[in-house]
Structure formats: structure tokens, C-alpha cells
mmCIF file of the N, C-alpha and C atoms, coordinates in Angstrom:
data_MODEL
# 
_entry.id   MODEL 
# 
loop_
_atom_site.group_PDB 
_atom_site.id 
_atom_site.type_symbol 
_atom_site.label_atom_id 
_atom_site.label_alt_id 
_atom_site.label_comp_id 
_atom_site.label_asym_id 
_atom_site.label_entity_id 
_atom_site.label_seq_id 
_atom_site.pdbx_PDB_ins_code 
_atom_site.Cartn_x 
_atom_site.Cartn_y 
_atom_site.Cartn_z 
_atom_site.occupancy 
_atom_site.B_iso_or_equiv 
_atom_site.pdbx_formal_charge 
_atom_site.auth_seq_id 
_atom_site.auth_comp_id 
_atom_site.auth_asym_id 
_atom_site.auth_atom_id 
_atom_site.pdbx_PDB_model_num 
ATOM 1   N N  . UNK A 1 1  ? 50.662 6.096  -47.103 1.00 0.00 ? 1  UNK A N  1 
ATOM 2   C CA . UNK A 1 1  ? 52.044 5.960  -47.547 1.00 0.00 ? 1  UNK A CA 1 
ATOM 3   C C  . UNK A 1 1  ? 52.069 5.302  -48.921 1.00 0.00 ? 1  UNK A C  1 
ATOM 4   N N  . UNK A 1 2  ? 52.363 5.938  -50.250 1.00 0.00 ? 2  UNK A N  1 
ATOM 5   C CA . UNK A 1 2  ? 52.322 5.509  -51.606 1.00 0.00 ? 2  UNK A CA 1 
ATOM 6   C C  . UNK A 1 2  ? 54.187 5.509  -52.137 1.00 0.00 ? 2  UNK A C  1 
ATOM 7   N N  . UNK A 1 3  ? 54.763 6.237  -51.698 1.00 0.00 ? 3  UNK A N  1 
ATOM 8   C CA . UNK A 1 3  ? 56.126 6.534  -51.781 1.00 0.00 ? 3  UNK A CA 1 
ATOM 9   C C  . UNK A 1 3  ? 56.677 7.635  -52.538 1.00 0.00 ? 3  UNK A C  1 
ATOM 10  N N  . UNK A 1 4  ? 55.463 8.598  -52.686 1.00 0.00 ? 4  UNK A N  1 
ATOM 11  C CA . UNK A 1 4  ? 55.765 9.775  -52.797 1.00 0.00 ? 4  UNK A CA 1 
ATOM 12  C C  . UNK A 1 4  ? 56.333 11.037 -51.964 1.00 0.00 ? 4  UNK A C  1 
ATOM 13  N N  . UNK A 1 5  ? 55.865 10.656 -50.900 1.00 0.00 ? 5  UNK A N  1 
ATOM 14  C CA . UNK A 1 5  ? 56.255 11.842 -49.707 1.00 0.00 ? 5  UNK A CA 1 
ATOM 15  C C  . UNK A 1 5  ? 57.514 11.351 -49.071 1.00 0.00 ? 5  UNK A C  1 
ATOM 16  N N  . UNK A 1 6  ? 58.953 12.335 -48.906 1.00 0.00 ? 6  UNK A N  1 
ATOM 17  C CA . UNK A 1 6  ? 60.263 11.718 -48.366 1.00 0.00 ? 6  UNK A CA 1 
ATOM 18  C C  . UNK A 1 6  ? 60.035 11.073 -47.328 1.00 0.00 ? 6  UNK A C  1 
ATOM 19  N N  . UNK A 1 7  ? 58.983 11.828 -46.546 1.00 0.00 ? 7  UNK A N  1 
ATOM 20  C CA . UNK A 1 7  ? 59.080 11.469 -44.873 1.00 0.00 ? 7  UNK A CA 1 
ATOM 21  C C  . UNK A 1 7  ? 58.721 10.197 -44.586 1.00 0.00 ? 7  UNK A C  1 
ATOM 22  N N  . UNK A 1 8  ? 58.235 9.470  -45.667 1.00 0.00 ? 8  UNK A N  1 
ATOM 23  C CA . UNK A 1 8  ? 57.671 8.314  -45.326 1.00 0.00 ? 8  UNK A CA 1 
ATOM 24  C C  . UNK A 1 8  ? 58.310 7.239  -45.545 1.00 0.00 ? 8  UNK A C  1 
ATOM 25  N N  . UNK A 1 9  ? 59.774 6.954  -45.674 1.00 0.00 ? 9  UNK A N  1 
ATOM 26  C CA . UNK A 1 9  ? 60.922 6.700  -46.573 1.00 0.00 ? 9  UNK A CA 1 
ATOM 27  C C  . UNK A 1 9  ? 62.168 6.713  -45.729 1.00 0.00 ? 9  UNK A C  1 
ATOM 28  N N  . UNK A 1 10 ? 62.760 5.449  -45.079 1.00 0.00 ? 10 UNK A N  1 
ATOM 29  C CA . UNK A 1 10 ? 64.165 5.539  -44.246 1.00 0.00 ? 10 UNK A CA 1 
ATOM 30  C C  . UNK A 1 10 ? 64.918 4.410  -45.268 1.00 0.00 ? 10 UNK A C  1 
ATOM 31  N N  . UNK A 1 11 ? 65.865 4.743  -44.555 1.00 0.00 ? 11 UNK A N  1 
ATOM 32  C CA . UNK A 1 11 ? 67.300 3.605  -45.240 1.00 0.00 ? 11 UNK A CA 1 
ATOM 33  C C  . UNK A 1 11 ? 66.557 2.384  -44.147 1.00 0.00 ? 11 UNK A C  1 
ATOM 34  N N  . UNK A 1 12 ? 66.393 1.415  -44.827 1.00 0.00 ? 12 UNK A N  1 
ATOM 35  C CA . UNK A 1 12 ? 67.177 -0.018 -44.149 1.00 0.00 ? 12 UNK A CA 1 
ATOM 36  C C  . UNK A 1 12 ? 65.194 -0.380 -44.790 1.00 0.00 ? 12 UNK A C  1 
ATOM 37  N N  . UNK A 1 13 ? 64.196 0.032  -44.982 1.00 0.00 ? 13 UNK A N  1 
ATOM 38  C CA . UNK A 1 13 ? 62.782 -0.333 -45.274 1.00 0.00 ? 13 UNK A CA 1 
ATOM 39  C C  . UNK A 1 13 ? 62.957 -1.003 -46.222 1.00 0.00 ? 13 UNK A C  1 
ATOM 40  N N  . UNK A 1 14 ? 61.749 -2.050 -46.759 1.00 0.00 ? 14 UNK A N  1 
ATOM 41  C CA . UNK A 1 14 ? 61.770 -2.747 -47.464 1.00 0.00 ? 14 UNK A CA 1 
ATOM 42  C C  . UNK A 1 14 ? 60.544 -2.133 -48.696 1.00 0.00 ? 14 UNK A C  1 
ATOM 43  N N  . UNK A 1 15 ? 60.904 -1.976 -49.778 1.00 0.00 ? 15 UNK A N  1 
ATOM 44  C CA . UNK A 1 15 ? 59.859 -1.245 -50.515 1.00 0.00 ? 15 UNK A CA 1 
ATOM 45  C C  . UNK A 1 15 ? 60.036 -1.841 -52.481 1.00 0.00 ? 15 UNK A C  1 
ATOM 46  N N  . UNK A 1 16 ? 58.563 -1.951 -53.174 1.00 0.00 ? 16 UNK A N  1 
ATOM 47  C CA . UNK A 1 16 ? 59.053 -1.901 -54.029 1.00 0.00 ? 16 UNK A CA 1 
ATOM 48  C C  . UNK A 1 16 ? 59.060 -0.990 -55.009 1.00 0.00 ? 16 UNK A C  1 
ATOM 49  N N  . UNK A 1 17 ? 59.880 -1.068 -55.683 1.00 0.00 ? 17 UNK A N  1 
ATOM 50  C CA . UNK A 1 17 ? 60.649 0.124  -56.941 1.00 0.00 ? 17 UNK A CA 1 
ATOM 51  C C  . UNK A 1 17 ? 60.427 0.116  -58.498 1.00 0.00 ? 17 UNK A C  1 
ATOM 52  N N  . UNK A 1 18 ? 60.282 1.382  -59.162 1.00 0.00 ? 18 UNK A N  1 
ATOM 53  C CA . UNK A 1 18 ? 60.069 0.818  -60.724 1.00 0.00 ? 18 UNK A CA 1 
ATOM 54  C C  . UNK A 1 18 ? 61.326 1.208  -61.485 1.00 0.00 ? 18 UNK A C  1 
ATOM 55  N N  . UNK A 1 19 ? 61.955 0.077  -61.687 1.00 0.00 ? 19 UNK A N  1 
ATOM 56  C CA . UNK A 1 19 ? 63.088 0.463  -62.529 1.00 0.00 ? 19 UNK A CA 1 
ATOM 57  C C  . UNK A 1 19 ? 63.048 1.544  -63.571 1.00 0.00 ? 19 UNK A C  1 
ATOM 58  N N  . UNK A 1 20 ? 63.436 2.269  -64.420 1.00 0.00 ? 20 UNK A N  1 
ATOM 59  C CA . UNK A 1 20 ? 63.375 3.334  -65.440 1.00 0.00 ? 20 UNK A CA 1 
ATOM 60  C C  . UNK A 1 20 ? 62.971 2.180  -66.509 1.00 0.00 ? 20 UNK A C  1 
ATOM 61  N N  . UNK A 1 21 ? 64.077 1.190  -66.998 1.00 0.00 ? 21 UNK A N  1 
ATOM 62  C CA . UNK A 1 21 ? 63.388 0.685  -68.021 1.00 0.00 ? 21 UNK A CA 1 
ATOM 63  C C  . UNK A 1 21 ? 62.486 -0.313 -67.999 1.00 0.00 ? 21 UNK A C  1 
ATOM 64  N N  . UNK A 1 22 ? 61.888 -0.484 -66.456 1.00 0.00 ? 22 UNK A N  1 
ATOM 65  C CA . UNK A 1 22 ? 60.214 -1.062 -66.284 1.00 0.00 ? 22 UNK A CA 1 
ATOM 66  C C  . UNK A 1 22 ? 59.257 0.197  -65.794 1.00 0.00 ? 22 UNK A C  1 
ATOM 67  N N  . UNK A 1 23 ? 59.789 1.339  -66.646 1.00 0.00 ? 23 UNK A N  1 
ATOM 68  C CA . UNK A 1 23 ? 58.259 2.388  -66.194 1.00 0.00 ? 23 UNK A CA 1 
ATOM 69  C C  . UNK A 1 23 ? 57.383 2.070  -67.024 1.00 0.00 ? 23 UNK A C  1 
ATOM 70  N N  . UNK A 1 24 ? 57.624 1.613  -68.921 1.00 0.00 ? 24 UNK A N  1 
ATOM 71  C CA . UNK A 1 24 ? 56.560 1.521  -69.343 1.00 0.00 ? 24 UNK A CA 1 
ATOM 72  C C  . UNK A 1 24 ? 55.531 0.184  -69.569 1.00 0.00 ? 24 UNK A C  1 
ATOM 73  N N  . UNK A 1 25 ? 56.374 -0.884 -68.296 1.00 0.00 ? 25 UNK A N  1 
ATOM 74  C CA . UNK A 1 25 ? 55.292 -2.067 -68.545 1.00 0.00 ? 25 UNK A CA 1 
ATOM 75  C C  . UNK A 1 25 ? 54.892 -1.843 -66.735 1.00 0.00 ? 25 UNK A C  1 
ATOM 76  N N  . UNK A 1 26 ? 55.378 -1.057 -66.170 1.00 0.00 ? 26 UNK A N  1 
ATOM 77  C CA . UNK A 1 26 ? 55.035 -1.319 -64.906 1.00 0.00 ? 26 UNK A CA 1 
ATOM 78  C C  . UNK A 1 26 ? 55.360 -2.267 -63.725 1.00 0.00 ? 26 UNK A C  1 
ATOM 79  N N  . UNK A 1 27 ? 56.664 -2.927 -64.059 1.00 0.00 ? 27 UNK A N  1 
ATOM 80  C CA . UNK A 1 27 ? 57.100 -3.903 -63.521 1.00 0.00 ? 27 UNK A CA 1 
ATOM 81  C C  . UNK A 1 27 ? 57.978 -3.769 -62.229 1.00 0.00 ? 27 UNK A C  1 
ATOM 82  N N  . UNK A 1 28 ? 57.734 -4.169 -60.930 1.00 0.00 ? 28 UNK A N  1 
ATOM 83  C CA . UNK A 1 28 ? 58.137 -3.717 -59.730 1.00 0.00 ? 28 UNK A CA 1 
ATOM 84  C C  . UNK A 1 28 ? 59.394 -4.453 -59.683 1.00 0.00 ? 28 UNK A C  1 
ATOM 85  N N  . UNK A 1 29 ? 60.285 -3.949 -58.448 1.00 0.00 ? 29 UNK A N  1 
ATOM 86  C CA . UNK A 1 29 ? 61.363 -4.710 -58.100 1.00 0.00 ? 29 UNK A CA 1 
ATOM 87  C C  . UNK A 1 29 ? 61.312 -4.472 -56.318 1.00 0.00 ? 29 UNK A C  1 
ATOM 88  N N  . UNK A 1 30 ? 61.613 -5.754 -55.563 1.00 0.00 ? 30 UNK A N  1 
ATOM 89  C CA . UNK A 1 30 ? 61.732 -5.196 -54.671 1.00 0.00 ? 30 UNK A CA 1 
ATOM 90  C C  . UNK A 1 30 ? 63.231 -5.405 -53.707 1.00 0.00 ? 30 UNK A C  1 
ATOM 91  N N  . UNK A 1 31 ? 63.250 -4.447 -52.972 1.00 0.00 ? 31 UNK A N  1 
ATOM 92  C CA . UNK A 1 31 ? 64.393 -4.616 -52.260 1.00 0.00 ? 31 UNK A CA 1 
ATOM 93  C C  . UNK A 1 31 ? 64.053 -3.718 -51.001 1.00 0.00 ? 31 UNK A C  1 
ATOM 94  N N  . UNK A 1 32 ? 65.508 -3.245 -50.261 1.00 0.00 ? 32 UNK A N  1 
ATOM 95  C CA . UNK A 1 32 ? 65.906 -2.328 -49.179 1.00 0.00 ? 32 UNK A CA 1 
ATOM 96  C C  . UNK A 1 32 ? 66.222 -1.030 -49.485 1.00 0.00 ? 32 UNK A C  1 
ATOM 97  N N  . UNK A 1 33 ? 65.565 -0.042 -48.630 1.00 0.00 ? 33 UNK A N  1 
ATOM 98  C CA . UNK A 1 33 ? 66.719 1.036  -48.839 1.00 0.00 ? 33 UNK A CA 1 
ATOM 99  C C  . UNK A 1 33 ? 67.945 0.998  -49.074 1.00 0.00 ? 33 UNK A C  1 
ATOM 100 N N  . UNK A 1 34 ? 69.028 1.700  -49.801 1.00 0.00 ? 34 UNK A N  1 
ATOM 101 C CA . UNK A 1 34 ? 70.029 2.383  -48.976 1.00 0.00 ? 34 UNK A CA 1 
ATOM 102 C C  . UNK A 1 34 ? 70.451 3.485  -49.247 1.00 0.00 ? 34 UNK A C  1 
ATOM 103 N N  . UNK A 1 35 ? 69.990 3.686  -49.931 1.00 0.00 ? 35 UNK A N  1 
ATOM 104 C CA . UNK A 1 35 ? 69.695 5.430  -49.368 1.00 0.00 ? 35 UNK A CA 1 
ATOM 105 C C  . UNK A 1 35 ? 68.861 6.341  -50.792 1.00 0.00 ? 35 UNK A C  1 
ATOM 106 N N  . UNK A 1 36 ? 68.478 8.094  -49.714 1.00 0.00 ? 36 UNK A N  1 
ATOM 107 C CA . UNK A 1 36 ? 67.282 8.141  -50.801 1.00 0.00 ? 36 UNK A CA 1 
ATOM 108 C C  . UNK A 1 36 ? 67.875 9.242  -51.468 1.00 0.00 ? 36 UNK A C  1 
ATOM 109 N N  . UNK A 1 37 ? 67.410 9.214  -52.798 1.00 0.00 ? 37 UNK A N  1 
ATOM 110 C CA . UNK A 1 37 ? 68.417 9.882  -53.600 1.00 0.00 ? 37 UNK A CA 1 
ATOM 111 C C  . UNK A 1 37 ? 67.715 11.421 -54.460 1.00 0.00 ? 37 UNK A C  1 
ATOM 112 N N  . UNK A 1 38 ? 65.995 11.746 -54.022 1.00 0.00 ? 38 UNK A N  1 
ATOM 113 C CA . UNK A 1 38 ? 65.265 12.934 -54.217 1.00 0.00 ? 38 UNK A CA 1 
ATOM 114 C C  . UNK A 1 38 ? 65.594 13.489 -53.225 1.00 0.00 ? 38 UNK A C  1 
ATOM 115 N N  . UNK A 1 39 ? 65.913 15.035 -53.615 1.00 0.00 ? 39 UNK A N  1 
ATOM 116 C CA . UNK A 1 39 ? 66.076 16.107 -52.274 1.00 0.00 ? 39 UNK A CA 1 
ATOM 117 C C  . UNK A 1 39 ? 65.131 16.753 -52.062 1.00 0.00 ? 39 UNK A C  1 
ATOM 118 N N  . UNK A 1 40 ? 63.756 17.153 -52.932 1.00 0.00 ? 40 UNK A N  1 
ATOM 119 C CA . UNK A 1 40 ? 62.731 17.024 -52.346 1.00 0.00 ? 40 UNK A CA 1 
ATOM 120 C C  . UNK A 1 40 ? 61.746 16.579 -51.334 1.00 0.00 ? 40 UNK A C  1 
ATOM 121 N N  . UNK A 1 41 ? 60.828 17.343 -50.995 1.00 0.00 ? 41 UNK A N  1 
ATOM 122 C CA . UNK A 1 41 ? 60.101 16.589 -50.261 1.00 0.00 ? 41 UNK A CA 1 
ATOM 123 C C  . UNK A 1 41 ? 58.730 15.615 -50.378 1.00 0.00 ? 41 UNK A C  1 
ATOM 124 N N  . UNK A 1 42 ? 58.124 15.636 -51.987 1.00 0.00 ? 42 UNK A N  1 
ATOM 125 C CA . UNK A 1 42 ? 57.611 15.344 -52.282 1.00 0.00 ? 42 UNK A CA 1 
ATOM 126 C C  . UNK A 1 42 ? 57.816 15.145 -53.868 1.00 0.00 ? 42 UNK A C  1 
ATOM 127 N N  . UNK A 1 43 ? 57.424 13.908 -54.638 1.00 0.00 ? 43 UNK A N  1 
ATOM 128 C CA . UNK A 1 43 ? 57.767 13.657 -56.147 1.00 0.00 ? 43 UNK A CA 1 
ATOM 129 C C  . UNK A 1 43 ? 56.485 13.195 -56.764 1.00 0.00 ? 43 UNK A C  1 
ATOM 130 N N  . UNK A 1 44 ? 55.728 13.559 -57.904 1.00 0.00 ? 44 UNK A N  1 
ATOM 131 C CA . UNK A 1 44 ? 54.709 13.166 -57.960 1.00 0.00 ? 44 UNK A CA 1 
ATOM 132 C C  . UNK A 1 44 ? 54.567 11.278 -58.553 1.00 0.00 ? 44 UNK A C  1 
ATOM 133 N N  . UNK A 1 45 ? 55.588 11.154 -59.000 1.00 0.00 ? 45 UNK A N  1 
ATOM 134 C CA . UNK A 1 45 ? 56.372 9.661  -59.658 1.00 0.00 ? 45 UNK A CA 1 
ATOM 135 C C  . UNK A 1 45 ? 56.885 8.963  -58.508 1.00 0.00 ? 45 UNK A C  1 
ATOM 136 N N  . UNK A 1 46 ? 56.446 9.053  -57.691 1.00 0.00 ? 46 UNK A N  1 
ATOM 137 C CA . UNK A 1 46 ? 57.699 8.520  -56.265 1.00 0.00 ? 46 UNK A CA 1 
ATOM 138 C C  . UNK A 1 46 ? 58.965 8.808  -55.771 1.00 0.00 ? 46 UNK A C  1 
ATOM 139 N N  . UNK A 1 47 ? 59.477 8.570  -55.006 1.00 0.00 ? 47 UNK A N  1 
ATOM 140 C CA . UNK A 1 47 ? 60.841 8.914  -54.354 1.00 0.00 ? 47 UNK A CA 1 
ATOM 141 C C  . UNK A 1 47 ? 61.699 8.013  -54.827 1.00 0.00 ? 47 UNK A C  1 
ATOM 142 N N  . UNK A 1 48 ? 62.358 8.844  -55.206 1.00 0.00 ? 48 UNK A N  1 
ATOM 143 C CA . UNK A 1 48 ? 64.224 8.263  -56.043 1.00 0.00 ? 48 UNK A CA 1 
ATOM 144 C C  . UNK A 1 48 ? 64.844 7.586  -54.820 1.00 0.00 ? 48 UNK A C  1 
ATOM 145 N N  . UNK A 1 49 ? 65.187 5.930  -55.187 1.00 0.00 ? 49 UNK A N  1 
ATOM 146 C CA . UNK A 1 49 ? 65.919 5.876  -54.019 1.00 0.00 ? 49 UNK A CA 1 
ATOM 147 C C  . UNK A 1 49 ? 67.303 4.404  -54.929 1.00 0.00 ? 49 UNK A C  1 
ATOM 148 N N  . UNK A 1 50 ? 68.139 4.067  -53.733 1.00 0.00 ? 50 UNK A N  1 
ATOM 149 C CA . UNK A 1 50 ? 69.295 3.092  -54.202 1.00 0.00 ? 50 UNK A CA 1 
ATOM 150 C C  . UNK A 1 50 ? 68.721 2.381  -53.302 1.00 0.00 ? 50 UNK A C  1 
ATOM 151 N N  . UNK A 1 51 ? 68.823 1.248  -53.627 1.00 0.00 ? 51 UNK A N  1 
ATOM 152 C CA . UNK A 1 51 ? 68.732 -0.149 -53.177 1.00 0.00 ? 51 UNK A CA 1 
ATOM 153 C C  . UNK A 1 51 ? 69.481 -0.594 -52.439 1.00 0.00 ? 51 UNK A C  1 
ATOM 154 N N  . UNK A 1 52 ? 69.580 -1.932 -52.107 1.00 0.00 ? 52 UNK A N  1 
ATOM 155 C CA . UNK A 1 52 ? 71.075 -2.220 -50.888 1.00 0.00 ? 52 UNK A CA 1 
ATOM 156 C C  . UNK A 1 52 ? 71.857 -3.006 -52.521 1.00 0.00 ? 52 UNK A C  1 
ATOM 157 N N  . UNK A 1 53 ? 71.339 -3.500 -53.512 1.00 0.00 ? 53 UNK A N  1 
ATOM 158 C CA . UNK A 1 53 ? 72.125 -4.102 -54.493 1.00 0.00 ? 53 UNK A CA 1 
ATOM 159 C C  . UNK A 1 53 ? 72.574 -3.183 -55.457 1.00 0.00 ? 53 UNK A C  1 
ATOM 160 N N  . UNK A 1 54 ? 72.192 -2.011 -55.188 1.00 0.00 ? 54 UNK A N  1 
ATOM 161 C CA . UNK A 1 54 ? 72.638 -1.249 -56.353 1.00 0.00 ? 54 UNK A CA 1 
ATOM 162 C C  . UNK A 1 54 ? 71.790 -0.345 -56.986 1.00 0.00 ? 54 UNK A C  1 
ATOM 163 N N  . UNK A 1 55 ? 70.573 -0.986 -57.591 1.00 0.00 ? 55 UNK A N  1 
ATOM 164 C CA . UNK A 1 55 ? 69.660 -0.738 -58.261 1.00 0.00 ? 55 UNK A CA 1 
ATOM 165 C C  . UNK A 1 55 ? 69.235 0.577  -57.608 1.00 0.00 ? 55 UNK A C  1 
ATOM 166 N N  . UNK A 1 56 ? 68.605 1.464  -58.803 1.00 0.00 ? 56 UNK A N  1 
ATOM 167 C CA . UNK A 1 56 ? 68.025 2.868  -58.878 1.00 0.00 ? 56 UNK A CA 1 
ATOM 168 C C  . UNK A 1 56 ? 66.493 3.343  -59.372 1.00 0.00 ? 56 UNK A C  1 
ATOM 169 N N  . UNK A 1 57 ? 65.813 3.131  -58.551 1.00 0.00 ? 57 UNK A N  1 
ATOM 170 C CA . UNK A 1 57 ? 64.155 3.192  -58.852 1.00 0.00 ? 57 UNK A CA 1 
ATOM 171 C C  . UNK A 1 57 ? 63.362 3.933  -57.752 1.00 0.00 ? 57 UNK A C  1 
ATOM 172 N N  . UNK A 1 58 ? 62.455 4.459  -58.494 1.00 0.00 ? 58 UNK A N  1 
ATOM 173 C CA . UNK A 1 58 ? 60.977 5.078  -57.825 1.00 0.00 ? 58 UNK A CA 1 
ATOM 174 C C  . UNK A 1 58 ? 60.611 4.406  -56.814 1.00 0.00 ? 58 UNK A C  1 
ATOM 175 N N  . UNK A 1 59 ? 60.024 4.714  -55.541 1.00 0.00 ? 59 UNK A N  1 
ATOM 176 C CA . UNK A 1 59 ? 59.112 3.990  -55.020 1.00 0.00 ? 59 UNK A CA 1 
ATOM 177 C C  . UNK A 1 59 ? 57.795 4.040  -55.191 1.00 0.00 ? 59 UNK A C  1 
ATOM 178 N N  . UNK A 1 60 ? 57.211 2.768  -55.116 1.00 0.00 ? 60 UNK A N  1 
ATOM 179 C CA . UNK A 1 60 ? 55.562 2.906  -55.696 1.00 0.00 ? 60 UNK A CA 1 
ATOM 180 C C  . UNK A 1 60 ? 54.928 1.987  -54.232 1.00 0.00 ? 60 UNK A C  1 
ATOM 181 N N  . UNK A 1 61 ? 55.571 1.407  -53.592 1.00 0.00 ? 61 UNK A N  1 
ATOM 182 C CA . UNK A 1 61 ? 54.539 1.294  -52.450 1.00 0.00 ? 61 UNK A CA 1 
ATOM 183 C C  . UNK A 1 61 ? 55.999 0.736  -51.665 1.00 0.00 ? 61 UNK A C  1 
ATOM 184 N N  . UNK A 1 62 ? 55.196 0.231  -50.384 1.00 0.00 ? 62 UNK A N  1 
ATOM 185 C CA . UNK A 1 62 ? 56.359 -0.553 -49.187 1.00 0.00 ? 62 UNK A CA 1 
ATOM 186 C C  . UNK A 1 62 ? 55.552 -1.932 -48.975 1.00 0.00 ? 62 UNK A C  1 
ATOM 187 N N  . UNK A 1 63 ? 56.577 -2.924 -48.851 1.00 0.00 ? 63 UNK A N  1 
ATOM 188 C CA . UNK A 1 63 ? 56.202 -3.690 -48.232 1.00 0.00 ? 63 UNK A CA 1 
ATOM 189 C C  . UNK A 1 63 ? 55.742 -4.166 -46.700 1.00 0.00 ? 63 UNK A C  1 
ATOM 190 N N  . UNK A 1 64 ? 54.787 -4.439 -46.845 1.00 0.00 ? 64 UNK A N  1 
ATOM 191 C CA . UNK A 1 64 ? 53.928 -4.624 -45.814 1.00 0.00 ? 64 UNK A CA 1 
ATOM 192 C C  . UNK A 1 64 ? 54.448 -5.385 -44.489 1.00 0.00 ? 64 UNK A C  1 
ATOM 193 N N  . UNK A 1 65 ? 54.693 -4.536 -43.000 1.00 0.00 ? 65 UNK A N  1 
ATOM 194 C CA . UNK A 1 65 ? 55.215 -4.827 -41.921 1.00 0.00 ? 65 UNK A CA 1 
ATOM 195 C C  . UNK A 1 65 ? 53.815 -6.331 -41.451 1.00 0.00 ? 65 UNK A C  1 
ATOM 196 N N  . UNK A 1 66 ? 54.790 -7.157 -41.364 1.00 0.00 ? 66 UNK A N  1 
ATOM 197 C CA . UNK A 1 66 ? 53.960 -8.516 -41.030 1.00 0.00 ? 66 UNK A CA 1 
ATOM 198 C C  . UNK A 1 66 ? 53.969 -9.070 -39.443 1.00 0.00 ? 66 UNK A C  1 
ATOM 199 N N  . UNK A 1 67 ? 54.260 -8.160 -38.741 1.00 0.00 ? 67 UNK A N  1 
ATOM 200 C CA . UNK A 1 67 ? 54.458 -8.884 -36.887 1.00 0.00 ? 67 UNK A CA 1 
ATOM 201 C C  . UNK A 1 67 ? 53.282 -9.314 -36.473 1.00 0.00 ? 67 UNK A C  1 
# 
């Protein structure tokens, strides 16, 4: 799971994102789904998604389930 493939990708996950104007230093953000915004099923840049604050970024990985 890198956050390229939709299927791997629900509303409410915790994942982090590359803003557009942190693609060229690489700088993550993280948050929640809320909802995913590629209609594809696969993106080679990651999956377009909205945040629960707003924000509009790629996914580049998930945060790690800790139970």
C-alpha cells in the first residue's frame, strides 16, 4: 500500500499527503480522509484526495495502524 492504487484508500484513514505547492521540496502533511477525489483506479503520483480540514493532496503513504 504506497497510495497509488484507489482500493487501498477509504474516507475516515489516516494518511500522509503532498500538498501541490510541497511537490517540489517533498514535504508531507498529514491528516484524514474525507473523501477521494481521483476517479481512477490507479495514479502513478498517488491518489487525489480532501482531507477532513480542507486540504487537497496526493497520497504518498498511510499512517501506520498501531493496536
Amino acid at each position: 500500500m504506497d497510495g497509488r492504487s484507489r482500493s487501498d484508500i477509504q474516507p475516515g484513514m489516516e494518511v500522509y499527503i503532498v500538498l501541490k505547492q510541497d511537490q517540489r521540496t517533498g514535504k508531507l502533511t498529514r491528516g484524514i480522509v474525507q473523501n477521494i477525489l481521483t476517479k481512477s483506479s490507479y495514479h502513478p503520483h498517488g491518489i487525489k484526495v480532501r482531507l477532513q480540514d480542507g486540504q487537497v493532496g496526493r497520497v504518498q503513504k498511510f499512517v501506520s495502524d498501531t493496536r
